[in-house]
N, C-alpha and C positions, 0 to 999 in steps of 0.2 A: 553467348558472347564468343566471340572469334579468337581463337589459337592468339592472335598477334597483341590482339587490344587487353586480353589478358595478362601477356608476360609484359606488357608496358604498366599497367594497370599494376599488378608485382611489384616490377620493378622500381614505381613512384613510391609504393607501401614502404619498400625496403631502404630506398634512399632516405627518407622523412624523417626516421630518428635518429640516423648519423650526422643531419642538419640540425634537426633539433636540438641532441648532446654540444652541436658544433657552438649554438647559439648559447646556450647555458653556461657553458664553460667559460664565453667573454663575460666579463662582470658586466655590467649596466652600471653607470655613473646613478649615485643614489641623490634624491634629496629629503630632508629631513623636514617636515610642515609642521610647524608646532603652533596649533591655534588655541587662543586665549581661551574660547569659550565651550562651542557645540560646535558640529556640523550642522545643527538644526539654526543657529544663528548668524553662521558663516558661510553659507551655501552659495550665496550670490557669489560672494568673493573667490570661495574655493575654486568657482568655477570659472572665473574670466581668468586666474593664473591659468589653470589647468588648458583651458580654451587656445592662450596666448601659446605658451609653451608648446602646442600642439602645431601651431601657425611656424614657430621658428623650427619645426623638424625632431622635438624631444616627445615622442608619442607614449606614455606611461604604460608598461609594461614592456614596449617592443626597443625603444629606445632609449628608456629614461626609469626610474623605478623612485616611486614618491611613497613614502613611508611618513603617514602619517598620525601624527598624537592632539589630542584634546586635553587641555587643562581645566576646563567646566567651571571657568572664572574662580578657581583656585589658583594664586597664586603663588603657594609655595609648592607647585609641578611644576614650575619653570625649572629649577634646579634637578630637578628628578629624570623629566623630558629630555634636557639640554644633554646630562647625563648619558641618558639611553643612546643618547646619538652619537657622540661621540665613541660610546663601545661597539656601536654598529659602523663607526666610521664611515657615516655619511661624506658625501662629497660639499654639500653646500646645505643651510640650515636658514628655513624662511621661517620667519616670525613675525610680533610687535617689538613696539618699541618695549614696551612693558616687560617684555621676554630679553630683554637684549642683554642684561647684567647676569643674569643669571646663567645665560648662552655664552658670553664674553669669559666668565667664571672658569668654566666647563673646558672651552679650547680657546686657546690664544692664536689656532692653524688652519681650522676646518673657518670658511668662510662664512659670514653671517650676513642674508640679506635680511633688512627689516623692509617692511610693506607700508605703513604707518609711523613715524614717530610724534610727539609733538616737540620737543623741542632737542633735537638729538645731539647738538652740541652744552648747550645747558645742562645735559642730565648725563653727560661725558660718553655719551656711545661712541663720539664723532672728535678730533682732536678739530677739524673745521669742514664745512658743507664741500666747499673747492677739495680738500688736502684729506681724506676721512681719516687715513694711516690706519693698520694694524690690520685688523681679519674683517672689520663692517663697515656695512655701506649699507644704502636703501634710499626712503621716499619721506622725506617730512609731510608732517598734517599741518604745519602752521597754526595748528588750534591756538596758541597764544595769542600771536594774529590778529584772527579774526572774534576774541572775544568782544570787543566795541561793536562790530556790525551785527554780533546776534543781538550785542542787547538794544542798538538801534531800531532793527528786524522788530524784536519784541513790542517795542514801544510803538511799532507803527498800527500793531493790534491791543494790545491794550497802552491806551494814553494814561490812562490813570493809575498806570502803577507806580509804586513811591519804596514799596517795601519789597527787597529781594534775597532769597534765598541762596547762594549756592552750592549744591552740594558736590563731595567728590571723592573719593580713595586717597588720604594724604599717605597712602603706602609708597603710592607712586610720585616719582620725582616731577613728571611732566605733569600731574594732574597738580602739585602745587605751584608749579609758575603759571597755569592757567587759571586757577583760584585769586591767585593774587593780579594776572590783569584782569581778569572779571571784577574784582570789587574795587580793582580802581578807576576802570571804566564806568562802572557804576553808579561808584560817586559825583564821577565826572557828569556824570547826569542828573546826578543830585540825586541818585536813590539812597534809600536808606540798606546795609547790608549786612548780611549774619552769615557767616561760614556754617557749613554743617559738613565735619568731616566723619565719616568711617573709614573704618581698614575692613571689615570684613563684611559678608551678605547681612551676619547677624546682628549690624550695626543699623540696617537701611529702616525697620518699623518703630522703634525705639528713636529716631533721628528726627520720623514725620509724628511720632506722638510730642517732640518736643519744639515742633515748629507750629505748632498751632495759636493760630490766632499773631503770630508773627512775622508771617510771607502772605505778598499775595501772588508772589510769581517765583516759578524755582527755574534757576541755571546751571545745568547738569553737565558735568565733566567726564564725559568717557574714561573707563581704563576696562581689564579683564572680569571685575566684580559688578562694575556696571554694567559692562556687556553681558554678563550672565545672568542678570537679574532687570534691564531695562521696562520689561514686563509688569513686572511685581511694582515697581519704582512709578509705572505711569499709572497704573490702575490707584495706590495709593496718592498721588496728584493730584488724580479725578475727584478720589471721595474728598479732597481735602478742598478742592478746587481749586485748583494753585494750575496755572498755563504753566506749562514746559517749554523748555528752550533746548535742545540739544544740539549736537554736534554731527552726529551720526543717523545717515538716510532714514535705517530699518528703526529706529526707537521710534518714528512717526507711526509707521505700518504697526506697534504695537499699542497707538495708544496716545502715543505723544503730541502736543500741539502742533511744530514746529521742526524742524531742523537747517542749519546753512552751515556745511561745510564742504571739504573735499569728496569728493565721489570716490569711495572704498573699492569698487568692484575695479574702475580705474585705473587707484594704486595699485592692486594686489594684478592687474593683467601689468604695469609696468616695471614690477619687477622681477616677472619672468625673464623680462631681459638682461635683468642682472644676473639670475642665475644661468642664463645665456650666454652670455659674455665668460662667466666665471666658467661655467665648465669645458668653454671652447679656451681656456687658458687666462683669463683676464684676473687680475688682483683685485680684490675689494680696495685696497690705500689707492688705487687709482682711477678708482667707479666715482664721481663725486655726487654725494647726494643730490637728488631732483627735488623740486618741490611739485605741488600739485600745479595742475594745468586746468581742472574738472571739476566748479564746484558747484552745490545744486540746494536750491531753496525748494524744501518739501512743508506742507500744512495740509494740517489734518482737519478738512472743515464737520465732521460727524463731532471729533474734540471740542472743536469750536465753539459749535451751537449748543452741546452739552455744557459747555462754560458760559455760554451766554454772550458770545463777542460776536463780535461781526468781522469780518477780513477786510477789508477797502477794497474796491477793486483793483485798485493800482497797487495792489502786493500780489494780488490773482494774477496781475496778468504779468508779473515778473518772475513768478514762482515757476520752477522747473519741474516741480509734479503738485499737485493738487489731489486728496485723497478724499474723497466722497460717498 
């Protein structure tokens, strides 16, 4: 090596940790990710924020620092979670809606985006979708909604259903106003309907030993408990053989008949821009909640023919994923 290219070669060595110190020393604006369930169930999602966020210039590590928690569809880590962040004094705190009281609890300062809610003015996250006021903002799911369309959805593959189940976490505020348009759409169809509430995982085998012989179709309500047990919930369907209806893409991919709702991965890439907005100086009282733009009819035809139904094809061919 030559006399010159070496003392430059030096000289780039010697600068690098006074740059480096330089860099460490600026704080990095923090965000807070408090996911309801696993990364192993949240992975799509985590990654179209993560993706988005990286598109508006906040690259994690170098420009941005996401500190992230799992509450493993425990929902009393909302309060623990919400906690931790706050003592880390994060800058901005993405979560559910399901997270959001507990997060609200915690700071009345540090800005809260939710990715998901269902009904975010009903369950007081929101004083109104235009006006949000206070520290949160985010993305409604509309599940209330859209309960009449699944259970139309539903009935386009089995006609002969009469008797319907729906189960859901009456822990949570938005899983009971979506209980309650469920079974009154229901009716309105003239099915016959039976509530099956739990609060906890250890409610969900106990719930399908007492459904028996009394559903022929179950209509399942997302929150943190179902997301961390979707699995378990559809394999016990099958043996029972009861079609599913859900709300949410990934419950199909594990099992489930059906889903028609908003596209998750969607939400969670648009509300990187809320944290966007928020950390280039924007207030949440002045973010006005979005609603979804992105919704997606998924069916599981392997479900299917295990249940014995047939699809039309005029649901095939309107269907946005088909799993086979």
């Amino acid at each position: 090596m030559k006399r010159r290219e070496f003392i430059t070669l030096l000289g780039g060595a010697a600068a690098w940790p006074v740059s480096a110190r330089a860099q460490q020393a600026t704080k990095l604006p923090t965000i807070g990710y408090l996911g309801s369930a696993t990364l192993a169930t949240e992975s799509q999602r985590m990654a179209a924020f993560v993706q988005r966020l990286r598109e508006l210039g906040w690259i994690e590590g170098r420009t941005v620092v996401i500190d992230y928690r799992w509450a493993e569809g425990r929902t009393e880590r909302y309060a623990e979670i919400a906690a931790e962040f706050v003592r880390l004094k994060v800058d901005v705190i993405v979560t559910v809606g399901g997270a959001v009281a507990a997060a609200k609890q915690a700071t009345a300062t540090i800005p809260i985006v939710f990715a998901g809610a269902g009904d975010p003015v009903g369950s007081g996250m929101v004083a109104s979708l235009a006006q949000p006021g206070g520290n949160v903002t985010g993305l409604s799911v509309q599940s209330i909604d859209l309960a009449g369309k699944r259970l139309e959805i539903l009935r386009e593959i089995f006609p002969d259903v009469r008797r319907l189940t729906i189960i859901g976490n009456v822990e949570y505020a938005a899983t009971v106003l979506e209980m309650g348009e469920a079974q009154a759409a229901a009716r309105a169809l003239g099915l016959e309907v039976v509530r099956s509430e739990i609060r906890r995982a250890e409610d969900i085998a106990p719930a399908f030993e007492a459904l028996k012989g009394a559903a022929q179709a179950l209509y399942v309500c997302p929150d943190a408990t179902i997301n961390a047990n979707h699995a378990r919930i559809n394999t016990l369907a099958l043996g029972a053989r009861l079609p599913t209806m859900h709300g949410v893409r990934e419950y199909v991919e594990a099992g489930g008949l059906m889903a028609y709702g908003p596209n998750l991965a969607d939400l969670y890439r648009r509300a990187a821009d809320y944290v966007d907005k928020i950390l280039r100086g924007a207030k949440p009282a002045d973010l006005p909640v979005e609603q979804p733009t992105k919704f997606d009819l998924v069916i599981n035809l392997v479900t299917a023919q295990a249940l014995g139904l047939t699809v039309p094809p005029t649901l095939l061919a309107t269907a946005d994923e088909v799993i086979d």
